[in-house]
C-alpha positions, 0 to 999 in steps of 0.5 A: 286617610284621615277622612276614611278612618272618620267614615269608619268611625261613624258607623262604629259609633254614630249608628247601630249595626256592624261597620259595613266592608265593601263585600258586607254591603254588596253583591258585588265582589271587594277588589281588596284593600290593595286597589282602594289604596289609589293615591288617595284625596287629600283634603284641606278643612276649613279651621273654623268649622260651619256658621249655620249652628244647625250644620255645626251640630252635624256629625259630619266634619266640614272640609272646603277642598281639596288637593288632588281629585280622584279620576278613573286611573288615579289621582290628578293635581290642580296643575294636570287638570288642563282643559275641562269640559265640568258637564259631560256624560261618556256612558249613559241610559236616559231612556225613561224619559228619552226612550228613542235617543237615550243610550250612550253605550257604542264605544267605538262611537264615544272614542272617535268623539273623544279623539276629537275632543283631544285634538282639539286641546281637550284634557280632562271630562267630568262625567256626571252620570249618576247612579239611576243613569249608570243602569245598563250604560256601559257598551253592548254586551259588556257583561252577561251579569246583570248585577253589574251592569244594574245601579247597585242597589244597597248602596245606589252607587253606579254600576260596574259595568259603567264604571269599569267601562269609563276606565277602559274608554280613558285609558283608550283615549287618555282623556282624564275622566273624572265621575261624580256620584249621587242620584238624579231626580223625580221619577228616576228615583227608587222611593223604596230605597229613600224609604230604608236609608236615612239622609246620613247613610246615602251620605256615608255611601257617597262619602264610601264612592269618594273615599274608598271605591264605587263598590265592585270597581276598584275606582273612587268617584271625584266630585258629586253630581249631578244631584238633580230636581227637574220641576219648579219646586224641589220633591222630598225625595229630592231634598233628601238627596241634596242633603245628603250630597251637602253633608257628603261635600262637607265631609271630603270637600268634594265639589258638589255639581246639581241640575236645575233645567228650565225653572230657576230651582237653583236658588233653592238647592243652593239654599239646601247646600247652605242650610247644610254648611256648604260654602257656596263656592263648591257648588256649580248650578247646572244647566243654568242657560236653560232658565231664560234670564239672566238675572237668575245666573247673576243671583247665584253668582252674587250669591257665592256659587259657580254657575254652568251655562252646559246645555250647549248641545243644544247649539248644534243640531242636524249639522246646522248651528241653531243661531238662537239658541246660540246668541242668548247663551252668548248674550247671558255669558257677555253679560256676567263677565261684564257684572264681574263674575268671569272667573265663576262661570263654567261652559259645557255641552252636556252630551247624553244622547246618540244624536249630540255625538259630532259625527251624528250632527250634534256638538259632540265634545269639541263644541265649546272649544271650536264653534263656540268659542268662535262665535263668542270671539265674533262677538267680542268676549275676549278669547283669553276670558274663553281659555280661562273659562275652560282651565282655570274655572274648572280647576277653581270648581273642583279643587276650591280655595 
């Protein structure tokens, strides 16, 4: 609670205007107070505050974690969390840069993944669709409202219809879910929008998304993410969103969880996050396997940060295992675990396409549980590195010290 009343405070005394209330921001209608009272994230602050001065001078207090997260249907304690796939989508809209395979959105599809996931020892997905992905990725006709079913556009938070949808497919399947919040990258991003929110106030609607509800829901996100950069280098645009994840985390101790595809970005957003008073240790570097070396995992790990080998969709196409594409993850994992650094290191399969679903030939969710696991055994990682990767890993990323 203490951290909700600070959010409240900051815009009585940090900023002009009146303090903004769920129905003042928003088209959408406030749920009341009654449905923000989910048992709330209790947070742990660090006593010592930031050691970059320039973080130190922040308005925003510095908390390095947390007790419970938040997940579409309540509160989950670090003992419930179970096994974790950290880097998942259940609804999603890709299509502007996937126009001909980027829609999740045909529940009876997403479910039978999810059973499956469940049958497998499956208990808990993370689910990083941001706010640009959330437009229109909820079921067909699931609202004849455009408002809800479009990203919000005052707060950039996602859209209802996503968010509410998620809920209705958790308590379908009973796999927890938890949401991140945040914004993606490059050409999904509405520069206007940038253009009239400073970095503070996309953090204090971040912090609004974690602390008191994605607005319209009723229900808070858990994490941030996935805070995106998809080039060699980090846009403006895009800087400005990892500071405000940044200075979001250090407010509400979230973990903050970012995609860096291909090129090895990741350096630079860590160092973003470090600029920014963020210990690296709640910060997962995502799709960290699509870098073609190693040395690039090795130098987050050694430098604090979780690292995520989570484009394991790729694994499974048409049915058919694809062997390379395997064996150097399998390689990259061998190798970081023999450098000391198997307790930082987190597996998923990142599923946003129709075509990733199981039943489509893809890897659906049960991937890094069956086959993966499988091979990685065959190849002589040892299988109780492999369970603590999909438990205790996870639980380590998203709760912290």
């Amino acid at each position: 609670m203490a951290a909700r009343t600070g959010w409240r405070q900051r815009w009585r005394s940090g900023q002009s205007g009146s303090t903004p209330t769920t129905s003042s921001i928003l088209p959408f209608p406030s749920v009341g107070s009654a449905r923000r009272v989910l048992a709330g994230t209790s947070v742990r602050r660090a006593s010592t505050g930031s050691a970059n001065p320039k973080a130190s001078s922040s308005r925003f207090r510095r908390a390095d974690s947390v007790d419970s997260v938040q997940s579409v249907t309540g509160p989950i304690a670090p003992a419930q969390l179970g096994v974790t796939l950290p880097h998942e989508h259940v609804y999603i809209n890709m299509t502007r840069t996937t126009p001909q395979d980027g829609y999740l959105n045909v529940a009876d599809e997403i479910a039978t993944e999810l059973d499956l996931f469940v049958a497998a020892g499956g208990s808990t997905l993370i689910d990083m669709t941001n706010g640009e992905l959330s437009d229109y990725a909820a079921p067909i006709g699931w609202s004849n409202d455009q408002r809800a079913m479009q990203q919000n556009p005052d707060t950039g938070s996602r859209s209802v219809a996503n968010v509410l949808s998620t809920k209705q497919m958790s308590e379908r399947t009973g796999v927890q879910i938890i949401l991140g919040t945040g914004h993606y990258y490059g050409k999904y991003l509405d520069a206007n929008w940038f253009d009239r929110n400073s970095t503070n106030k996309i953090a204090d609607y971040l912090v609004q998304d974690l602390m008191d509800e994605i607005p319209g829901t009723g229900v808070r996100a858990g994490v941030i993410g996935e805070i995106a950069s998809d080039l060699s280098h980090i846009s403006a645009l895009e800087e400005r969103s990892f500071r405000a994840a940044a200075r979001a985390s250090r407010e509400t101790g979230a973990m903050v969880s970012t995609h860096a595809a291909t090129f090895p970005t990741g350096l630079a957003q860590l160092e973003i996050m470090e600029e920014e008073g963020v210990d690296p240790s709640r910060v997962v570097i995502g799709h960290a396997d699509t870098v073609k070396s190693v040395d690039y995992s090795l130098e987050l790990l050694k430098r604090g940060a979780f690292v995520e080998f989570d484009c394991l969709m790729t694994c499974r196409v048409g049915g058919e295992i694809v062997r390379p594409q395997i064996d150097r993850r399998i390689a990259y994992l061998q190798a970081v675990i023999e450098a000391g650094y198997a307790e930082r290191i987190l597996l998923s399969q990142d599923i946003c396409a129709r075509s990733n679903l199981r039943t489509l030939g893809g890897p659906g969710y049960t991937f890094v549980l069956q086959e993966f696991r499988a091979i990685a055994v065959e190849a002589g990682i040892d299988p109780d590195i492999l369970r603590s990767i999909s438990t205790d890993n996870p639980r380590a990323a998203v709760f912290g010290a």
